[in-house]
PDB file of N, H, CA, C and O in Angstrom:
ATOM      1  N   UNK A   1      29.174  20.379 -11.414  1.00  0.00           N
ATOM      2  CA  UNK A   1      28.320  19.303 -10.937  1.00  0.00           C
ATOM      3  C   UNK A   1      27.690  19.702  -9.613  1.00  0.00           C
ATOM      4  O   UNK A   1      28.198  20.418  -8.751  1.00  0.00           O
ATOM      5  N   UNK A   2      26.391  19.065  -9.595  1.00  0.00           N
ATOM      6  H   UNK A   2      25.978  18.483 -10.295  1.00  0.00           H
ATOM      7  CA  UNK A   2      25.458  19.466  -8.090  1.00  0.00           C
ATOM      8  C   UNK A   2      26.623  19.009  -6.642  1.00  0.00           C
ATOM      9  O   UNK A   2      27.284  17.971  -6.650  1.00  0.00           O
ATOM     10  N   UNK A   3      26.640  19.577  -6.008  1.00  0.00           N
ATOM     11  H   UNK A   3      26.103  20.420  -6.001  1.00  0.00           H
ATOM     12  CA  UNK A   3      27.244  18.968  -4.500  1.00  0.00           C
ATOM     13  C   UNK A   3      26.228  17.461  -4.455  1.00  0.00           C
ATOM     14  O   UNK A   3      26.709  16.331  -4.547  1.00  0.00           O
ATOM     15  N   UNK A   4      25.338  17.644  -4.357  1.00  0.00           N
ATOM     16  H   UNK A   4      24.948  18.561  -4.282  1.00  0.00           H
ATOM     17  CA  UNK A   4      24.402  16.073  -3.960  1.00  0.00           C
ATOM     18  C   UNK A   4      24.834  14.801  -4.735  1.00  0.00           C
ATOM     19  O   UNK A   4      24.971  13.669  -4.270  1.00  0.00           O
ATOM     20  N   UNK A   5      25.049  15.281  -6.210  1.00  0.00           N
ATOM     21  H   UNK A   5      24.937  16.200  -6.588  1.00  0.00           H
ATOM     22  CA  UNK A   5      24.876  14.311  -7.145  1.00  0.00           C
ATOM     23  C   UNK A   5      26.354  14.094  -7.155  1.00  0.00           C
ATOM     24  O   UNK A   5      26.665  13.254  -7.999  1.00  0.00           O
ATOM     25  N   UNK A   6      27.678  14.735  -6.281  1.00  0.00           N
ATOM     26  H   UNK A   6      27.426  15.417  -5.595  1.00  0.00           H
ATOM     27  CA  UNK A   6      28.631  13.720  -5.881  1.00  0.00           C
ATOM     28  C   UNK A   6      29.049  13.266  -4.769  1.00  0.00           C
ATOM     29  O   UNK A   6      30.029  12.556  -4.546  1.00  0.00           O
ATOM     30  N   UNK A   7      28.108  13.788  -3.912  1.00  0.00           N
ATOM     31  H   UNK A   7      27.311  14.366  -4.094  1.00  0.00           H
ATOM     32  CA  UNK A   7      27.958  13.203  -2.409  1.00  0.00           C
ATOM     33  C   UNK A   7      27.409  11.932  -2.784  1.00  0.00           C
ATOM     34  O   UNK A   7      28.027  11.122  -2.093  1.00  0.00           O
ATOM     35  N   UNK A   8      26.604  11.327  -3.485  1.00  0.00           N
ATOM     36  H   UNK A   8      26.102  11.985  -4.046  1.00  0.00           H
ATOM     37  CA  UNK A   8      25.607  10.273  -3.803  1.00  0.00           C
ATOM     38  C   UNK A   8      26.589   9.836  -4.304  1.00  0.00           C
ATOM     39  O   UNK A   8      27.115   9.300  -3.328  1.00  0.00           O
ATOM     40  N   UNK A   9      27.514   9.595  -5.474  1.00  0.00           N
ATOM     41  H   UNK A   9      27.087  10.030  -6.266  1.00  0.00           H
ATOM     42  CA  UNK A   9      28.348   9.196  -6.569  1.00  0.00           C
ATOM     43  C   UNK A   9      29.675   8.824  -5.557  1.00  0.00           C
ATOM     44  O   UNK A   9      30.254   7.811  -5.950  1.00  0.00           O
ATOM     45  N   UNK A  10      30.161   9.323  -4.560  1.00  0.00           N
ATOM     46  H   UNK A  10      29.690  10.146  -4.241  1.00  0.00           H
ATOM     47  CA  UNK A  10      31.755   9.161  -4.202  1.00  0.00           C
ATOM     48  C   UNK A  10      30.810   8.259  -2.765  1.00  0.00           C
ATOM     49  O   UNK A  10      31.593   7.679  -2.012  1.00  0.00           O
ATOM     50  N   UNK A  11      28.959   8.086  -2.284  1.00  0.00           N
ATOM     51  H   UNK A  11      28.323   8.557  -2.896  1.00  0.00           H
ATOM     52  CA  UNK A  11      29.278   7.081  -1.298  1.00  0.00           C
ATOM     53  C   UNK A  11      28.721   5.635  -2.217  1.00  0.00           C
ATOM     54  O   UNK A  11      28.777   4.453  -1.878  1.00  0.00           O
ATOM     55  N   UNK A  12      28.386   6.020  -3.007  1.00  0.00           N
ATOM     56  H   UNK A  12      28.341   6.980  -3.282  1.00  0.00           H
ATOM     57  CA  UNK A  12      28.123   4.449  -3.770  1.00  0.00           C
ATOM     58  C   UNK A  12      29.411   4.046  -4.015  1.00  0.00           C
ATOM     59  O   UNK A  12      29.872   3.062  -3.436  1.00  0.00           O
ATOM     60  N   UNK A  13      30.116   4.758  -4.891  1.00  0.00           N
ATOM     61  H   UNK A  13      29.741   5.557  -5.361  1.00  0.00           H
ATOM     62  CA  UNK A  13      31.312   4.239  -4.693  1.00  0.00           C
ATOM     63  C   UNK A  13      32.170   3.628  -3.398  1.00  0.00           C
ATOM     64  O   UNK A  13      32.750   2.544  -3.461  1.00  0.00           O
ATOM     65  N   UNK A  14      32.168   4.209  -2.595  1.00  0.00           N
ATOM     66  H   UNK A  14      31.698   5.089  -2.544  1.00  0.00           H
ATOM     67  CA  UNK A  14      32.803   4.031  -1.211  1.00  0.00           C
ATOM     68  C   UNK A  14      32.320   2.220  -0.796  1.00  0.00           C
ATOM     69  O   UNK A  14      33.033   1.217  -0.797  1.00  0.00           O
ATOM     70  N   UNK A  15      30.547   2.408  -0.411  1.00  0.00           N
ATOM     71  H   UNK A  15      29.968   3.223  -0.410  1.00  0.00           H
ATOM     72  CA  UNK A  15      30.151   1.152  -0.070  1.00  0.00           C
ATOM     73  C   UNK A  15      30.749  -0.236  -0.994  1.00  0.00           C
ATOM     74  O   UNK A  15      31.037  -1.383  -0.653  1.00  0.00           O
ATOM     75  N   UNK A  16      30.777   0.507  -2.353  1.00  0.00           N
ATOM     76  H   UNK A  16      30.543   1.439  -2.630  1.00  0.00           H
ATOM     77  CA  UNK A  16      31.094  -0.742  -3.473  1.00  0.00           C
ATOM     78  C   UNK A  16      32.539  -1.419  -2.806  1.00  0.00           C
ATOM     79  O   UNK A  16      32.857  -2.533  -2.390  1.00  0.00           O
ATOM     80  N   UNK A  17      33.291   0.050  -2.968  1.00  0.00           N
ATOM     81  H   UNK A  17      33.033   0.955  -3.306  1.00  0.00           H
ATOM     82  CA  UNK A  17      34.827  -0.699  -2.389  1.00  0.00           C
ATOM     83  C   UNK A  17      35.005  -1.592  -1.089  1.00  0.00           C
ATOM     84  O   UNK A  17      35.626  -2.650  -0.988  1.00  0.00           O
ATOM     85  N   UNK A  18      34.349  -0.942  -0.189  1.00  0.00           N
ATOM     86  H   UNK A  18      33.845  -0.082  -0.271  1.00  0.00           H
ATOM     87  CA  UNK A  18      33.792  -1.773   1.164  1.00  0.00           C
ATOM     88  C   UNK A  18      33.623  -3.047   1.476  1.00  0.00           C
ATOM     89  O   UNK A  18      34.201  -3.673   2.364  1.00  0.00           O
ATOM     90  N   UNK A  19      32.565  -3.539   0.492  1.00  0.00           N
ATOM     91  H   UNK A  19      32.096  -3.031  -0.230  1.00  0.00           H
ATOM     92  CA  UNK A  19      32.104  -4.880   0.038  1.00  0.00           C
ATOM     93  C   UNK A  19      32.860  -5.536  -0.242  1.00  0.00           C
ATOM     94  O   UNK A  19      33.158  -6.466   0.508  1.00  0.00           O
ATOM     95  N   UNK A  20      33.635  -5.304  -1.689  1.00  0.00           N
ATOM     96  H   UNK A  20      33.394  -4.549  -2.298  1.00  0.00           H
ATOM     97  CA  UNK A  20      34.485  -5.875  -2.478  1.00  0.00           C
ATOM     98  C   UNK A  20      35.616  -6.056  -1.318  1.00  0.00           C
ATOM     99  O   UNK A  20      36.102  -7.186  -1.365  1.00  0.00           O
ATOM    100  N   UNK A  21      36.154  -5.245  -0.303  1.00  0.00           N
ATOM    101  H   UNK A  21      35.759  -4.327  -0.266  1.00  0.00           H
ATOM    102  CA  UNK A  21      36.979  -5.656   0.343  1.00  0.00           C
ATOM    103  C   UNK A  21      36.424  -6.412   1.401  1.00  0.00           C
ATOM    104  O   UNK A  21      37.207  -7.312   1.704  1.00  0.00           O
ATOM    105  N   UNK A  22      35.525  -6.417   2.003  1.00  0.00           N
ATOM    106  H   UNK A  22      34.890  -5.686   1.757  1.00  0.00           H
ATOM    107  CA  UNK A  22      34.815  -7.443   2.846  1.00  0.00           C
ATOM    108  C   UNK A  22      34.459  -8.950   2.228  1.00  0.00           C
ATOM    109  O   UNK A  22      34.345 -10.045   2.781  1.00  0.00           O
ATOM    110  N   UNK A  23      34.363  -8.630   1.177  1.00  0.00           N
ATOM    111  H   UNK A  23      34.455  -7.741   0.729  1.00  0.00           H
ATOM    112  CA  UNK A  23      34.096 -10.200   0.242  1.00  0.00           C
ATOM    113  C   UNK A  23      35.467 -10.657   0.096  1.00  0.00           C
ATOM    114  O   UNK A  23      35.778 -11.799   0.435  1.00  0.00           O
ATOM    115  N   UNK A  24      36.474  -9.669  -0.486  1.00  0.00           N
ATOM    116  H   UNK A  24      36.221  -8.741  -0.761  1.00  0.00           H
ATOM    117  CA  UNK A  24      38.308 -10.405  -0.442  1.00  0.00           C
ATOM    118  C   UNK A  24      38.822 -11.034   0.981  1.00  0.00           C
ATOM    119  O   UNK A  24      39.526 -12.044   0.984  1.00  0.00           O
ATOM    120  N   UNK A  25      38.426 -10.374   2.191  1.00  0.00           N
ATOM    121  H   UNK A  25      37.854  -9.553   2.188  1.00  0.00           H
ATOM    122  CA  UNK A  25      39.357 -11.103   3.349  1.00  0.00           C
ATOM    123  C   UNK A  25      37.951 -11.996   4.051  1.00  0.00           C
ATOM    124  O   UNK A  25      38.068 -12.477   5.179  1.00  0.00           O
ATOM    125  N   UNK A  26      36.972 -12.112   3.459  1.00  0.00           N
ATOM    126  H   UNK A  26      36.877 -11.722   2.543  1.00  0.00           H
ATOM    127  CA  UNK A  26      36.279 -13.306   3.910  1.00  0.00           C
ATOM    128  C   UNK A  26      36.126 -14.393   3.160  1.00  0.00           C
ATOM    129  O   UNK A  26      35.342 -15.244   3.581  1.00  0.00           O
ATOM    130  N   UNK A  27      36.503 -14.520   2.473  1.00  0.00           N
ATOM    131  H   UNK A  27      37.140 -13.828   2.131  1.00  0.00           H
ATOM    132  CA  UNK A  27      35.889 -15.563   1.277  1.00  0.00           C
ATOM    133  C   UNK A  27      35.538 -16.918   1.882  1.00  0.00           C
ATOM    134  O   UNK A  27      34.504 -17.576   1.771  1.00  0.00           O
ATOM    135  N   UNK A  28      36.990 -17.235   2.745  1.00  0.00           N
ATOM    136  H   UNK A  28      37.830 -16.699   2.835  1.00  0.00           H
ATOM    137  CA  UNK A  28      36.682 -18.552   3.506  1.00  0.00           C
ATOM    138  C   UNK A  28      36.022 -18.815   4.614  1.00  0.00           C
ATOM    139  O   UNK A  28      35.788 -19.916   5.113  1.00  0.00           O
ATOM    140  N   UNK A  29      35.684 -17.602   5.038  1.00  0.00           N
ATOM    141  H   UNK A  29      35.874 -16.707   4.633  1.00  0.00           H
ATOM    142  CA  UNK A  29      35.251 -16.983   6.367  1.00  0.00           C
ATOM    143  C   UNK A  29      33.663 -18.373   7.007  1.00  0.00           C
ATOM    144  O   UNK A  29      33.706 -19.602   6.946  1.00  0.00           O
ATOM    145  N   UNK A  30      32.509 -17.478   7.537  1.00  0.00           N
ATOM    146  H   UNK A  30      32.475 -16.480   7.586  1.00  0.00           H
ATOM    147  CA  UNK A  30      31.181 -17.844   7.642  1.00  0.00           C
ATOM    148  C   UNK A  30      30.341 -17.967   7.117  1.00  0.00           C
ATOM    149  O   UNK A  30      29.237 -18.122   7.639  1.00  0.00           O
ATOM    150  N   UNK A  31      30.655 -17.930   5.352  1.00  0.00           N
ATOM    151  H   UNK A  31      31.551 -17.803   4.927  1.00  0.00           H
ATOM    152  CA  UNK A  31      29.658 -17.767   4.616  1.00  0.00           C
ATOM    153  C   UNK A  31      28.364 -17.010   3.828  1.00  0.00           C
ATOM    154  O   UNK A  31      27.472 -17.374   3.062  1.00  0.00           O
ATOM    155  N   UNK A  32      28.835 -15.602   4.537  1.00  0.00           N
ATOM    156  H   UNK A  32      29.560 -15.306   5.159  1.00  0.00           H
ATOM    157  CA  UNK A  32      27.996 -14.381   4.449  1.00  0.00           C
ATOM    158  C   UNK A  32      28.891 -13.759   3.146  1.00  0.00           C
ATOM    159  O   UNK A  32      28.175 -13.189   2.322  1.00  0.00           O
ATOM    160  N   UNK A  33      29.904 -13.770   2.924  1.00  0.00           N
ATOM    161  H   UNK A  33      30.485 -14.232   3.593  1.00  0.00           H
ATOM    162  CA  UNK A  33      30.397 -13.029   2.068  1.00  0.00           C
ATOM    163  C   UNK A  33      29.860 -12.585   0.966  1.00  0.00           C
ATOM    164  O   UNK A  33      29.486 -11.447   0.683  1.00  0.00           O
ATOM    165  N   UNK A  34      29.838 -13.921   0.128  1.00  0.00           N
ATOM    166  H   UNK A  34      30.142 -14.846   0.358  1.00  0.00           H
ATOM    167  CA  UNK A  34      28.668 -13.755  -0.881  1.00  0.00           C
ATOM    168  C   UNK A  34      27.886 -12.441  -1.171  1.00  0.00           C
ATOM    169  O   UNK A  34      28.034 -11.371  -1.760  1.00  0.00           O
ATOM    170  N   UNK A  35      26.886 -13.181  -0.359  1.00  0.00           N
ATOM    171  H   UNK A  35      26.766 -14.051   0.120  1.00  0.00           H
ATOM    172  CA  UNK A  35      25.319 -12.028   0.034  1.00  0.00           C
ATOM    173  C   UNK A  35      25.756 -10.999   0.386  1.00  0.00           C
ATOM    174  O   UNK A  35      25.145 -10.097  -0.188  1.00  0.00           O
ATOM    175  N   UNK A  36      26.877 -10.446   1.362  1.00  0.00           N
ATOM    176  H   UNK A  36      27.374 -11.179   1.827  1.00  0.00           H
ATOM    177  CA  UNK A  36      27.143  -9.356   1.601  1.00  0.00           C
ATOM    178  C   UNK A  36      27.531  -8.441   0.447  1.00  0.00           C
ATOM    179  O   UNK A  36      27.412  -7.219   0.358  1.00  0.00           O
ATOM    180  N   UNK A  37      28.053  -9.382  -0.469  1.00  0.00           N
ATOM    181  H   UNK A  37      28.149 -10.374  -0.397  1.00  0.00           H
ATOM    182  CA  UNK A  37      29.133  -8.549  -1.717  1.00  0.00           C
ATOM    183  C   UNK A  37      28.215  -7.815  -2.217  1.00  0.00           C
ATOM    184  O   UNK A  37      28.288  -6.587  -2.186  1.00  0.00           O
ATOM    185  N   UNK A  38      27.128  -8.526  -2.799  1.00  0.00           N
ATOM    186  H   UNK A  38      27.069  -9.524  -2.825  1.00  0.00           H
ATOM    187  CA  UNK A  38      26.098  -8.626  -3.783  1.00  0.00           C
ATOM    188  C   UNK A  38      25.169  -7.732  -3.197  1.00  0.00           C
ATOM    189  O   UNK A  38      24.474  -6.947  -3.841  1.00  0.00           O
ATOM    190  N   UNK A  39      25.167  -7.846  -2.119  1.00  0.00           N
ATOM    191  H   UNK A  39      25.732  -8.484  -1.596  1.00  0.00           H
ATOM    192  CA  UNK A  39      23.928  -6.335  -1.525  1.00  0.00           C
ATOM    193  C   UNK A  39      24.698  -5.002  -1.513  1.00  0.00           C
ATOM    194  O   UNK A  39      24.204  -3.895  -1.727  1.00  0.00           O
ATOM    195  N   UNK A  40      26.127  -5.308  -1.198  1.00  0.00           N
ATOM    196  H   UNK A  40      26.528  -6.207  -1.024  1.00  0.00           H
ATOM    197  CA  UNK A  40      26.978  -3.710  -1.168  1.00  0.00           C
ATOM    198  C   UNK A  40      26.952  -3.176  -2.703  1.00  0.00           C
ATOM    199  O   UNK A  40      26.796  -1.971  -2.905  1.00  0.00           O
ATOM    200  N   UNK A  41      27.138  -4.271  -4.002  1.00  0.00           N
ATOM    201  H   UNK A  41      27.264  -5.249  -3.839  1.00  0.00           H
ATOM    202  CA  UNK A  41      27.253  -3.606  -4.919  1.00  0.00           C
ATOM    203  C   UNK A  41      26.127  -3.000  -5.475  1.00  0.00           C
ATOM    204  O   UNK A  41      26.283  -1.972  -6.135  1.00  0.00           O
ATOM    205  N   UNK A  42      24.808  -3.564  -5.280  1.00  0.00           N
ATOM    206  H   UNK A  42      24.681  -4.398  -4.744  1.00  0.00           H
ATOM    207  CA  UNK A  42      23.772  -3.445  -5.429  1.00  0.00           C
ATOM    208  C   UNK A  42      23.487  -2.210  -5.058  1.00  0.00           C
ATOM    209  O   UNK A  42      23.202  -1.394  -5.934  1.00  0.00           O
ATOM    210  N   UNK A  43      23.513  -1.705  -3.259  1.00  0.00           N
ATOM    211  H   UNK A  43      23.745  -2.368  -2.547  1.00  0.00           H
ATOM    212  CA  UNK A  43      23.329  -0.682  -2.797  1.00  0.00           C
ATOM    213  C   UNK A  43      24.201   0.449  -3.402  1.00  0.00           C
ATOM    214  O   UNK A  43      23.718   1.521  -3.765  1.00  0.00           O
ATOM    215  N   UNK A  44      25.589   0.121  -3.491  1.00  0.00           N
ATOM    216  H   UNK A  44      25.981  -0.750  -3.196  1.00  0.00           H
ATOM    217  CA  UNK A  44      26.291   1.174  -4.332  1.00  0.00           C
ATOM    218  C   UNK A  44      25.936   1.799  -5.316  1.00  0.00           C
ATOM    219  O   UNK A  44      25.862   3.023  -5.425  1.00  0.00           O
ATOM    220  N   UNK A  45      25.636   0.801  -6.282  1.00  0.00           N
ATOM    221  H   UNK A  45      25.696  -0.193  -6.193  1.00  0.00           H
ATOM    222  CA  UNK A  45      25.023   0.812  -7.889  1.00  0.00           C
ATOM    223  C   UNK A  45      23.677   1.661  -7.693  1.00  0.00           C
ATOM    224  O   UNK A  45      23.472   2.473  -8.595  1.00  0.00           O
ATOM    225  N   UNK A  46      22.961   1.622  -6.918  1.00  0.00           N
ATOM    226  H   UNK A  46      23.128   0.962  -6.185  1.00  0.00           H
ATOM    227  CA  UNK A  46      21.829   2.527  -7.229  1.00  0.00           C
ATOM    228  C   UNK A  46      22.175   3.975  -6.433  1.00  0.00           C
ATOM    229  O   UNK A  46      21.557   4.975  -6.798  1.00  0.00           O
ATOM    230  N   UNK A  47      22.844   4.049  -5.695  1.00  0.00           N
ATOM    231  H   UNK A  47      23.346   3.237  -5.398  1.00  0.00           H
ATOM    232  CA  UNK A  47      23.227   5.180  -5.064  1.00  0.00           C
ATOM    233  C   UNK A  47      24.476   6.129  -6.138  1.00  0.00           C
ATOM    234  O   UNK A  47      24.646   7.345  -6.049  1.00  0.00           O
ATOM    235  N   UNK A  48      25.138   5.309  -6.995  1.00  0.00           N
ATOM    236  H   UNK A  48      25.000   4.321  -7.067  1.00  0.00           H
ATOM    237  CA  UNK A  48      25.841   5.990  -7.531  1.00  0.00           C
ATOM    238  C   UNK A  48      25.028   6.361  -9.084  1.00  0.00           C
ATOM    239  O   UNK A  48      25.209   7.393  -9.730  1.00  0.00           O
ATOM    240  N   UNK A  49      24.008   5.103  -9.499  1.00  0.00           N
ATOM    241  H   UNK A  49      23.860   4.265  -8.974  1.00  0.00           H
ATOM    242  CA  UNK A  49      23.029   5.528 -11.165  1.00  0.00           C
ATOM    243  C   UNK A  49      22.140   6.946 -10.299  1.00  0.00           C
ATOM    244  O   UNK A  49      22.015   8.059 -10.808  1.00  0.00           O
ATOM    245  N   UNK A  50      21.718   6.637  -9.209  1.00  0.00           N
ATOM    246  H   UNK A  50      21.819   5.732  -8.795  1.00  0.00           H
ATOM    247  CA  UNK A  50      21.001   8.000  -8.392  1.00  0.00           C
ATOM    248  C   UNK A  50      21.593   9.266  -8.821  1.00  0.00           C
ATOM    249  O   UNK A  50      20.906  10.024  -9.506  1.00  0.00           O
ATOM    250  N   UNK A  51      22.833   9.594  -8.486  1.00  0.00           N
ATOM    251  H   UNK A  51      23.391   8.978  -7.930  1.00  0.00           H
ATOM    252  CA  UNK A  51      23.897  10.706  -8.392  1.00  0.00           C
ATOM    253  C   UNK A  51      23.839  10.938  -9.514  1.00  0.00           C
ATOM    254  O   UNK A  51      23.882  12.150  -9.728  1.00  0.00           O
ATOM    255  N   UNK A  52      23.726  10.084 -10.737  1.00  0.00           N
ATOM    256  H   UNK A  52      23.692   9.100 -10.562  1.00  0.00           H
ATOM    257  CA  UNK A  52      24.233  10.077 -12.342  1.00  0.00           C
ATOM    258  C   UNK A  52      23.090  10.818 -12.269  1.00  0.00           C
ATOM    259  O   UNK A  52      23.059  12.041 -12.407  1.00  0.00           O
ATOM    260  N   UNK A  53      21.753   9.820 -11.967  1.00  0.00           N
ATOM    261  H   UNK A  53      21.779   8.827 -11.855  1.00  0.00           H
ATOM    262  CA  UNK A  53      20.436  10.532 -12.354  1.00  0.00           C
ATOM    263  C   UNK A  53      20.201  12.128 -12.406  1.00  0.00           C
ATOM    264  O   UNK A  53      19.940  12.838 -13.377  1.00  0.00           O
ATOM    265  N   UNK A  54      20.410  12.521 -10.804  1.00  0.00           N
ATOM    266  H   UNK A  54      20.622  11.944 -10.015  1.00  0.00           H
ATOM    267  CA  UNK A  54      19.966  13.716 -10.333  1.00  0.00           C
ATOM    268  C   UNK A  54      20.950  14.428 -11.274  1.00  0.00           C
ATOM    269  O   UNK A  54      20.497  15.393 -11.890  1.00  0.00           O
ATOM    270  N   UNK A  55      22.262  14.079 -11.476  1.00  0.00           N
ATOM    271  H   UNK A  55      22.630  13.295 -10.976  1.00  0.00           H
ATOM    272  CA  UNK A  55      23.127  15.372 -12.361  1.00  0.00           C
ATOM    273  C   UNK A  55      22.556  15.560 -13.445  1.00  0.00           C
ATOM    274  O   UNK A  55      22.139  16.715 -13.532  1.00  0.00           O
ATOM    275  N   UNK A  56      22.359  14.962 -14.281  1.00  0.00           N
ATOM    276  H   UNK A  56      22.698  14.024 -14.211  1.00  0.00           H
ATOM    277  CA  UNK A  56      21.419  14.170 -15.402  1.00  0.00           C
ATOM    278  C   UNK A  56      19.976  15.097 -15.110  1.00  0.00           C
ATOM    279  O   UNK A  56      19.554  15.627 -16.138  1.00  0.00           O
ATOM    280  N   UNK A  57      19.411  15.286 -14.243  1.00  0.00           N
ATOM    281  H   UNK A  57      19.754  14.856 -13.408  1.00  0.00           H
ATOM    282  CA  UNK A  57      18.012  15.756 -13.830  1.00  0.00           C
ATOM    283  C   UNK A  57      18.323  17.375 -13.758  1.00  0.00           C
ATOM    284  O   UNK A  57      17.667  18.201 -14.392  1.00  0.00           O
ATOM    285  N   UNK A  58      19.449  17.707 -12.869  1.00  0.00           N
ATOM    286  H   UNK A  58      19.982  17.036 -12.353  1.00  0.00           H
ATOM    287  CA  UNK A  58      19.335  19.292 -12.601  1.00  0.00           C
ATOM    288  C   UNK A  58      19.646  19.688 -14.059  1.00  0.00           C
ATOM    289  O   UNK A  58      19.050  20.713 -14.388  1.00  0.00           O
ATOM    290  N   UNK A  59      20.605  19.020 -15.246  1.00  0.00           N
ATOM    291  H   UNK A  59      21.089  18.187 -14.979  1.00  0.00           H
ATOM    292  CA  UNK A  59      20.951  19.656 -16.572  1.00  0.00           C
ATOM    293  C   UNK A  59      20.358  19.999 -17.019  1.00  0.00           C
ATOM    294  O   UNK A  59      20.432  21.157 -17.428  1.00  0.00           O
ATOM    295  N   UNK A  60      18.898  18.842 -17.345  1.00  0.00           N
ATOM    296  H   UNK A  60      18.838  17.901 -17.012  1.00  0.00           H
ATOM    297  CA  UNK A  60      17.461  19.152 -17.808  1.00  0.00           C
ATOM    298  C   UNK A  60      16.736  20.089 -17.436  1.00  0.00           C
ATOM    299  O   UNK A  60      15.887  20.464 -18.245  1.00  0.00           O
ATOM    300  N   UNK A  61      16.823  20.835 -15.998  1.00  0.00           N
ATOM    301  H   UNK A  61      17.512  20.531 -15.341  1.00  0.00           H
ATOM    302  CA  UNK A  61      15.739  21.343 -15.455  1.00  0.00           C
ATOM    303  C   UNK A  61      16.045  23.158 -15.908  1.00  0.00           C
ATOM    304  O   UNK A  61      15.234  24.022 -15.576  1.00  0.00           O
TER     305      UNK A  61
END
């Protein structure tokens, strides 16, 4: 596998876990949790389909 395409893959992952743990010890918190969750997984999710992509891209090339 490319170095990039799991540098990309292990930080989407990372942010996802991040979130998900920032959304668990806030829940009752200020009310940001939510939105926060939902943008970390979001940001994860395309940073880690990215990583898929590019591995996916150099196979082809």
């Amino acid at each position: 596998m490319n170095l990039f395409s799991i540098l990309l893959i292990a930080v989407g992952s990372v942010i996802e876990v991040l979130g998900a743990l920032y959304f668990a010890t806030n829940m009752g918190g200020d009310g940001y949790a939510m939105p926060v969750f939902i943008a970390s997984i979001a940001a994860g999710s395309m940073l880690t389909m990215g990583g898929v992509g590019w591995h996916v891209l150099q196979k082809r090339l």
